[in-house]
PAZAPA-4460 file (N, C-alpha, C; in steps of 0.05 Angstrom, whole numbers, plus 32768, in hexadecimal, padded with zeros to 4 digits):
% residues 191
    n_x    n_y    n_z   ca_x   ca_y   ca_z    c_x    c_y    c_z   seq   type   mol
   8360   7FAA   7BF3   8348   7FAC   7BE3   8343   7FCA   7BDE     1      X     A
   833F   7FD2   7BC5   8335   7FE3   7BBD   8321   7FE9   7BB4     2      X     A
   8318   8004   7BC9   82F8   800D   7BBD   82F6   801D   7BAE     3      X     A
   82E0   8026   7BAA   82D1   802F   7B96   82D7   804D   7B90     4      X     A
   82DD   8056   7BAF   82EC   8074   7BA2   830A   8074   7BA9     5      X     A
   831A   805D   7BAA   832F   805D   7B99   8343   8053   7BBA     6      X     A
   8332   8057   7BCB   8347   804E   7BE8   8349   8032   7BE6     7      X     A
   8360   8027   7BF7   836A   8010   7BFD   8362   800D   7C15     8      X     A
   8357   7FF3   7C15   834C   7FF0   7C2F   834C   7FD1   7C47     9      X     A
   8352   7FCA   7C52   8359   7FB3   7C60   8345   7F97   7C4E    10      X     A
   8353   7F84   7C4D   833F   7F71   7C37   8322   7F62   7C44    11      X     A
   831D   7F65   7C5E   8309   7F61   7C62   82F0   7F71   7C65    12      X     A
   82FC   7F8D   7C5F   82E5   7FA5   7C5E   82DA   7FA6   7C48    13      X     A
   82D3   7F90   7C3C   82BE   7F8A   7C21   82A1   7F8B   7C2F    14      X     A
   8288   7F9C   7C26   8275   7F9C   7C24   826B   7F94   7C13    15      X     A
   8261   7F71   7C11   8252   7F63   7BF8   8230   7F5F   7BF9    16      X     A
   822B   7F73   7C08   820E   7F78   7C02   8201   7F93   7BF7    17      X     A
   8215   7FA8   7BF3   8212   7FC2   7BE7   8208   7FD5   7BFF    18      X     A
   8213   7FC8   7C17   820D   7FDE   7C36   8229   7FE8   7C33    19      X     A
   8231   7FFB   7C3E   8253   8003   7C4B   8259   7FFB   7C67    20      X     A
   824C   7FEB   7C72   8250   7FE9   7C8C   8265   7FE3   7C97    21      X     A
   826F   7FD0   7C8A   828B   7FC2   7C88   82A4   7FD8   7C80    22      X     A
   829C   7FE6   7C74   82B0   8001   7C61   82AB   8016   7C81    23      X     A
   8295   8023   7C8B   8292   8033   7C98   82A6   8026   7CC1    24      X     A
   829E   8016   7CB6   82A9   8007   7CCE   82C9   8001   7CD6    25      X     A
   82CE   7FFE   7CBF   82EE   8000   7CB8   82FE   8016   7CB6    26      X     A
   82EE   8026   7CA5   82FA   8040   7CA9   82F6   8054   7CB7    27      X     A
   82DB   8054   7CC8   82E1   806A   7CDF   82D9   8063   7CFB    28      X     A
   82DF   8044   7D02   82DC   8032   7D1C   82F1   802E   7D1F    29      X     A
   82F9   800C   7D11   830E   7FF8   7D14   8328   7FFE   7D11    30      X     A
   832B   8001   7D2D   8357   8008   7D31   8357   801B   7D38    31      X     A
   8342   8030   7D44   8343   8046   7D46   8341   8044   7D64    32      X     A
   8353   8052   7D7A   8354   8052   7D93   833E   8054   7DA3    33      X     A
   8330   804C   7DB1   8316   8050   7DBF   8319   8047   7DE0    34      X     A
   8310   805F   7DE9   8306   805C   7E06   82F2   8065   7E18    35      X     A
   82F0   805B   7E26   82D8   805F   7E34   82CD   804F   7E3D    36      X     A
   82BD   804D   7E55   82B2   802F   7E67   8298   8023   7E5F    37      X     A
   8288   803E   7E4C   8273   802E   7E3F   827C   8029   7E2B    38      X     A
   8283   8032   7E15   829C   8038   7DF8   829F   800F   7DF8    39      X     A
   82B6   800E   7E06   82B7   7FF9   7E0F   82B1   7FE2   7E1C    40      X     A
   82A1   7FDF   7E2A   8294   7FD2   7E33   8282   7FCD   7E19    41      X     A
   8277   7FE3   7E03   8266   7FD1   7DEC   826C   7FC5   7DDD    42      X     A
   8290   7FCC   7DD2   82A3   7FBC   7DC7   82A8   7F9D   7DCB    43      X     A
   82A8   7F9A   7DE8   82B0   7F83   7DF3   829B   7F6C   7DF7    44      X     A
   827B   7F7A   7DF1   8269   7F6A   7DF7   8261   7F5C   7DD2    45      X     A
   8263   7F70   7DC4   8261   7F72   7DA3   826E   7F54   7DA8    46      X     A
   8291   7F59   7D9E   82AA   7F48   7DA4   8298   7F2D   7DA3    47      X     A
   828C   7F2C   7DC2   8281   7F12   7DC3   826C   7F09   7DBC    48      X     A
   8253   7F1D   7DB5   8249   7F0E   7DA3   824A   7F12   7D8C    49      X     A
   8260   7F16   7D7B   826C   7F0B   7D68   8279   7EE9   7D5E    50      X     A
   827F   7EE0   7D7A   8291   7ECB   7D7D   827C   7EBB   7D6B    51      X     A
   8291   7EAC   7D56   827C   7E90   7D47   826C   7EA0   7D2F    52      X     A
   826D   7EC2   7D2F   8254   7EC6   7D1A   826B   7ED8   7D02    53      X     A
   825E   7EE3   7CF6   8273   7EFE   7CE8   8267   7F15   7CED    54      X     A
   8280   7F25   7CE7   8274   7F3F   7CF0   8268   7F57   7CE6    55      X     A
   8259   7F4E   7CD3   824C   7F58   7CC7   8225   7F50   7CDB    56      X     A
   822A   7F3D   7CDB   8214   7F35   7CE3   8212   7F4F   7CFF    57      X     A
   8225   7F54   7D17   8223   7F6A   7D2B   8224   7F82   7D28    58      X     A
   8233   7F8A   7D10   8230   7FA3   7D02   820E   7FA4   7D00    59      X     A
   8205   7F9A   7CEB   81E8   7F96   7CE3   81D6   7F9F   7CFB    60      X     A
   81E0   7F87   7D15   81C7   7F8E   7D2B   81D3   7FA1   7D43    61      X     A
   81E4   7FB1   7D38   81F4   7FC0   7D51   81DD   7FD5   7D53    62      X     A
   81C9   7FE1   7D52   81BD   7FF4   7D58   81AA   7FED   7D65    63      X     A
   81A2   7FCB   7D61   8193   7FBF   7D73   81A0   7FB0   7D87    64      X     A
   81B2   7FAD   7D8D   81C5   7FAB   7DA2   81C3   7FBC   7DBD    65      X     A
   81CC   7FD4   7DAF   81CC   7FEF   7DBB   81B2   7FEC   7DCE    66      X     A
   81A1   7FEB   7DBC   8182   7FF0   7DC4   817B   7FE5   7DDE    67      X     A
   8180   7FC6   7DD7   817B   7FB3   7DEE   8188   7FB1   7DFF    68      X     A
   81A3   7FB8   7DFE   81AB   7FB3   7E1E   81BE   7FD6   7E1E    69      X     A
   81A4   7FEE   7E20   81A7   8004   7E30   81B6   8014   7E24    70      X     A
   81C9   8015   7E0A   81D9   8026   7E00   81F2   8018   7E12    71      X     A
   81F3   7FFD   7E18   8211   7FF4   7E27   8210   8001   7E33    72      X     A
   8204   800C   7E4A   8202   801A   7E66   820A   8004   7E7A    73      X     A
   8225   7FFB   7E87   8225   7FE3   7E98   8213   7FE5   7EB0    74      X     A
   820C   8007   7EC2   81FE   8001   7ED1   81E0   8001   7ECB    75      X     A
   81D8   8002   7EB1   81B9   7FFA   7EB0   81BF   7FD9   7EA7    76      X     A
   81CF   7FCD   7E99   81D2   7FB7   7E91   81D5   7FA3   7EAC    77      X     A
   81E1   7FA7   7EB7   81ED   7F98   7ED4   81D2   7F94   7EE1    78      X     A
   81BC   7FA2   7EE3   81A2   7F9A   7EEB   8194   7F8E   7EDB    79      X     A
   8192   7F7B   7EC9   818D   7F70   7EBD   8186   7F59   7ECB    80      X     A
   816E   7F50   7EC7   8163   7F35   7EDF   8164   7F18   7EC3    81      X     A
   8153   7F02   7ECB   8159   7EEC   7EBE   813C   7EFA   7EAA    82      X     A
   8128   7F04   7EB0   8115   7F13   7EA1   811F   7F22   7E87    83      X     A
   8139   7F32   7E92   8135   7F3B   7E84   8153   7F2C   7E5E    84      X     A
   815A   7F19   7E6B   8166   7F03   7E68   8153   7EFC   7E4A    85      X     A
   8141   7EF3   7E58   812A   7ED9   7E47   8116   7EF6   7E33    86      X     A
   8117   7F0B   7E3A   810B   7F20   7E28   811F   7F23   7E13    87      X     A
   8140   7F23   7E16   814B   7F26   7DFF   814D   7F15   7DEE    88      X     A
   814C   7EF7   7DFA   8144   7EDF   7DF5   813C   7EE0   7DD9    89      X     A
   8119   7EE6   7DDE   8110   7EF0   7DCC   8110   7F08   7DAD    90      X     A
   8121   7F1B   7DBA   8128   7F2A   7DAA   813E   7F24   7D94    91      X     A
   8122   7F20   7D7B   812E   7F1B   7D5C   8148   7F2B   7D55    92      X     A
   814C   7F4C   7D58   815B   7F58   7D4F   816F   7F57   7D56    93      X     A
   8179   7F45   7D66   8198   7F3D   7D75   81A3   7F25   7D77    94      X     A
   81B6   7F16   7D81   81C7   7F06   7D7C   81B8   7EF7   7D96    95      X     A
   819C   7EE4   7D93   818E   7EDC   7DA0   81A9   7EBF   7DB4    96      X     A
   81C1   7EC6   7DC2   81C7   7EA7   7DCF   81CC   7EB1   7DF1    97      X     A
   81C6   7EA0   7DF4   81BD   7EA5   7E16   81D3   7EA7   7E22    98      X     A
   81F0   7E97   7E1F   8203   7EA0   7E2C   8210   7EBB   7E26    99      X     A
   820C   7EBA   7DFF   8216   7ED6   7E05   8208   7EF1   7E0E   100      X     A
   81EF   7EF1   7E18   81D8   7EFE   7E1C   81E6   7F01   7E3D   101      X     A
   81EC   7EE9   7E4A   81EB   7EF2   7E6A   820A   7EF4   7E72   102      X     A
   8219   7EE9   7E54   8239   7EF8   7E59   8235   7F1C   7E5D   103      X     A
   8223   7F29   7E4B   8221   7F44   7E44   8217   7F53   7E61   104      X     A
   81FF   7F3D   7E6C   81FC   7F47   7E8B   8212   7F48   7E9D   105      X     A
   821E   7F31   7EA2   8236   7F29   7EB5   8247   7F3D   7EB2   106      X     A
   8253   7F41   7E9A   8267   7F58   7E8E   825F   7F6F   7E9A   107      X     A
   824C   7F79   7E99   823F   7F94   7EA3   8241   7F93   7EC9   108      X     A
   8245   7F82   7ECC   8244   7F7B   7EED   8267   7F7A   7EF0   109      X     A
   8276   7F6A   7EE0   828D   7F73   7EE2   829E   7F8D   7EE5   110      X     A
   8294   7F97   7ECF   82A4   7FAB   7ECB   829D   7FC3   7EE1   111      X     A
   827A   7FC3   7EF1   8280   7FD5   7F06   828D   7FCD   7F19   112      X     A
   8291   7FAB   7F1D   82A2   7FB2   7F38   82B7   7FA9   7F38   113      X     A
   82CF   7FB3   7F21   82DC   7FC4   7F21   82E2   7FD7   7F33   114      X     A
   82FA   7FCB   7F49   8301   7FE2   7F5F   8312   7FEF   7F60   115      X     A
   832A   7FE0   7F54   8349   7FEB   7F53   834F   7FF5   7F38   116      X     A
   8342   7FFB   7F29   8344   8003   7F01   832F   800A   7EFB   117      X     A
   8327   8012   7EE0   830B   8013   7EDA   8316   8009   7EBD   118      X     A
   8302   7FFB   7EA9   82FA   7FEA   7E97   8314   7FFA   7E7D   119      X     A
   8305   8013   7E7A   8323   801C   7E66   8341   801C   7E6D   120      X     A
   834E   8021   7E87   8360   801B   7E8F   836A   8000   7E8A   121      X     A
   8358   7FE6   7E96   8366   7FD0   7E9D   8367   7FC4   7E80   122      X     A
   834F   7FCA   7E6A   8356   7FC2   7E49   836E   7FC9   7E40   123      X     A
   836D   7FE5   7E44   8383   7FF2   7E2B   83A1   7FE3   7E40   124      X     A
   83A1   7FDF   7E59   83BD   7FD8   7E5A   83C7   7FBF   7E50   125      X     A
   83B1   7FB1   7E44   83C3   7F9B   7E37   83D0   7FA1   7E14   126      X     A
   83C5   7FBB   7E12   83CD   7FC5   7DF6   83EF   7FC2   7DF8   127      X     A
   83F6   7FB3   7DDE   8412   7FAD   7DD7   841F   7FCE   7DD5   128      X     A
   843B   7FCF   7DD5   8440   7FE3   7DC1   843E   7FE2   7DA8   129      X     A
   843E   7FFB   7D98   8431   7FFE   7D7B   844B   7FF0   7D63   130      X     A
   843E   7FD9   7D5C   8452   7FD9   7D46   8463   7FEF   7D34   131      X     A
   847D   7FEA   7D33   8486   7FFE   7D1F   8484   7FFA   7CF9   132      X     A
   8472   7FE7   7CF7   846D   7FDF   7CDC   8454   7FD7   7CE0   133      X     A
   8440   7FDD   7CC9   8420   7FCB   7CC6   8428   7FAF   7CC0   134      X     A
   8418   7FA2   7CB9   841C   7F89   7CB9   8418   7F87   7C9D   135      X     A
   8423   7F75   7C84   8421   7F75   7C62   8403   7F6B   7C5A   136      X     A
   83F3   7F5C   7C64   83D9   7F50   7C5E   83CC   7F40   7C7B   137      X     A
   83B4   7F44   7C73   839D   7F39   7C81   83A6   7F1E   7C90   138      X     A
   83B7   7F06   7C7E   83C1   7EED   7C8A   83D5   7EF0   7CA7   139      X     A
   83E4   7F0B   7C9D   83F7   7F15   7CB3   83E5   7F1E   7CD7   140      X     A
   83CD   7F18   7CCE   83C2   7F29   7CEA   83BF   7F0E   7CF9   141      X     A
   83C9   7F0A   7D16   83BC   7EF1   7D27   83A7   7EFC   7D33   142      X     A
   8399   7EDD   7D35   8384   7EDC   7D46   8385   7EE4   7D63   143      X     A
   83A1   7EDC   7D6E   83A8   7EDF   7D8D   83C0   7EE5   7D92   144      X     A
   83C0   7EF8   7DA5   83DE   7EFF   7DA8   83E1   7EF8   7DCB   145      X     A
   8401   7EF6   7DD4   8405   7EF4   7DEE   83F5   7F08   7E00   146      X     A
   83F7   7F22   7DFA   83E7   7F39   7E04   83C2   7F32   7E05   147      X     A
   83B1   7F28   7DF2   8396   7F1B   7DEA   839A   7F08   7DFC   148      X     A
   83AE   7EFB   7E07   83A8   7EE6   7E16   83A2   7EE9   7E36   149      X     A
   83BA   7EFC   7E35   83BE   7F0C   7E55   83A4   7F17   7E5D   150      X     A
   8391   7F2C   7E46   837C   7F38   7E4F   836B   7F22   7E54   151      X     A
   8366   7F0D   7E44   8348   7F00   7E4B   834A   7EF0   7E62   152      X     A
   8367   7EEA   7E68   836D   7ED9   7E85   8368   7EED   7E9B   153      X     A
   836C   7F0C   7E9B   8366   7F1D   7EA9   8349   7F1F   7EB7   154      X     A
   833B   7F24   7E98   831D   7F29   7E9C   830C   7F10   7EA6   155      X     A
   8317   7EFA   7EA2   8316   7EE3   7EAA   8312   7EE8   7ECC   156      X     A
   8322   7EEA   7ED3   8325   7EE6   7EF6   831E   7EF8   7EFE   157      X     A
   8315   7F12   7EED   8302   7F2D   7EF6   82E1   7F27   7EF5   158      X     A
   82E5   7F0C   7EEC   82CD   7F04   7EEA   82AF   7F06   7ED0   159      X     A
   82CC   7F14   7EB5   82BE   7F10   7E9C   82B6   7EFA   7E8F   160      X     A
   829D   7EF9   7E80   82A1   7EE4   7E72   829A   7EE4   7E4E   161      X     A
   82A1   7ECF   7E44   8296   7ED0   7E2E   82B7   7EDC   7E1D   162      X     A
   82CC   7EE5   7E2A   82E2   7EF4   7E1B   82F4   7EEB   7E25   163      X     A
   82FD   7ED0   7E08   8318   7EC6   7E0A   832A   7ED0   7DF8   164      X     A
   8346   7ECD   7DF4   8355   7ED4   7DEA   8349   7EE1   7DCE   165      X     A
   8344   7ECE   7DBB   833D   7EDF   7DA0   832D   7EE9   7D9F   166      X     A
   830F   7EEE   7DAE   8307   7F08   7DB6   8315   7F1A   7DC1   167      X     A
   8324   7F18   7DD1   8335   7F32   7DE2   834A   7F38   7DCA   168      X     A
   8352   7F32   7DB8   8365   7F38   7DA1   834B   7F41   7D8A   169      X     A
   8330   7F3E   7D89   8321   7F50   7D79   831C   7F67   7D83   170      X     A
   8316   7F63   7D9F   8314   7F7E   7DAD   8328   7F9A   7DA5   171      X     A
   8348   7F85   7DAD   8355   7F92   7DA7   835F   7FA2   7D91   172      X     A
   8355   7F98   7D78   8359   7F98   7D58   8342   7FBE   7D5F   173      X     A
   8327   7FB3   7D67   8316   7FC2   7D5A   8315   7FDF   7D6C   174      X     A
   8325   7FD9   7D82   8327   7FF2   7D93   833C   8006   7D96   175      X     A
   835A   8000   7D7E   836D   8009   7D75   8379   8002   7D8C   176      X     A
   837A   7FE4   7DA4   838F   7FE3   7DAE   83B3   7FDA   7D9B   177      X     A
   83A0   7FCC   7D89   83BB   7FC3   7D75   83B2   7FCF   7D55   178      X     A
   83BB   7FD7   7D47   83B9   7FD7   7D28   83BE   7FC8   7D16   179      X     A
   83AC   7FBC   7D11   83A2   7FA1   7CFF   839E   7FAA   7CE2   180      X     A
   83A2   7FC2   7CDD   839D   7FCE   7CBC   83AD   7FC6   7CB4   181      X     A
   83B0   7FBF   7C9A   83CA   7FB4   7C8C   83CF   7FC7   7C7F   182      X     A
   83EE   7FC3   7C78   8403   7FDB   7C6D   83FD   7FEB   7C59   183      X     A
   83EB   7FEB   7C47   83DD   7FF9   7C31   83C1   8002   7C2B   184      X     A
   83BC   7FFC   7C46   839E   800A   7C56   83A3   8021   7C55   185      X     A
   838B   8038   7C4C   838E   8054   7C4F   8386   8064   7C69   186      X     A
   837F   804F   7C7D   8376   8059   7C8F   8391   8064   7CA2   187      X     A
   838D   8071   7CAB   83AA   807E   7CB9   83B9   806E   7CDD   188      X     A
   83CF   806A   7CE3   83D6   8065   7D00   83C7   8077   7D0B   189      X     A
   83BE   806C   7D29   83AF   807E   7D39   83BB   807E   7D54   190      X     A
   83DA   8063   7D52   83E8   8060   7D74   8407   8064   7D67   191      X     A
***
């Protein structure tokens, strides 16, 4: 897909409401290497509540995301009571569903106790090696790969929830564990 000032750009980075969010997001977020234990940890919570919606819709409320649960701080999040549960409940500006509301708590309780790794380590090691070719179009990208499967069985018995395979392969897409840009994307390799 080509925009407006003349780049090629992955075919789902169409913005059809006249925002760039989708354009800004693509080109200086998605595929691009990211780490860090809060970094990540807000990736992974997004991820899921994404699951079932599009993502435009989390783009939209990611600043109210942020808001409500602490700037993804896991140890202010991890204290999170059933109070404070049924307050986000309420809160219009977010992806109002209760599992994925007390996945986002749980997660935050996971990932501190985390004894033997910490949260950017144990993600990025399921990162594949880097293809030596992009992939030709958008149809070419899977939903799940053997590696997407390995992490969410991981996080699984670490006691994540809410992140099964094709979440853990969006994760992976949007955190530059794999490069999902297709071959005439202008955006550049970053692994």
């Amino acid at each position: 897909m080509t925009g407006l000032e003349g780049r090629v750009r992955c075919g789902w980075a169409v913005d059809t409401d006249g925002s760039s969010l989708y354009r800004d997001y693509h080109d200086d977020e998605w595929g691009r290497p990211l780490h860090g234990r809060d970094e990540l940890y807000e990736r992974l919570c997004l991820e899921a509540f994404q699951s079932g919606l599009s993502w435009i819709t989390i783009l939209r409320k990611r600043a109210a995301f942020r808001a409500a649960f602490a700037g993804f701080d896991p140890q202010i999040v991890a204290r999170y009571t059933d109070a404070d549960v049924e307050r986000l409940l309420e809160d219009t500006s977010i992806v109002r569903n209760r599992a994925k509301i007390e996945a986002t708590v749980s997660n935050a309780r996971a990932v501190l106790e985390l004894s033997d790794t910490d949260l950017d380590t144990l993600l990025w090691s399921f990162a594949p090696p880097p293809r030596t070719r992009r992939l030709e179009t958008i149809d070419d990208v899977p939903a799940v790969t053997e590696e997407s499967v390995a992490m969410a069985k991981e996080l699984k018995r670490r006691g994540f929830k809410f992140v099964g395979p094709t979440t853990a392969y969006a994760l992976m897409q949007a955190t530059g564990m794999v490069d999902d840009h297709v071959a005439d994307c202008w955006v550049p390799t970053f692994r």
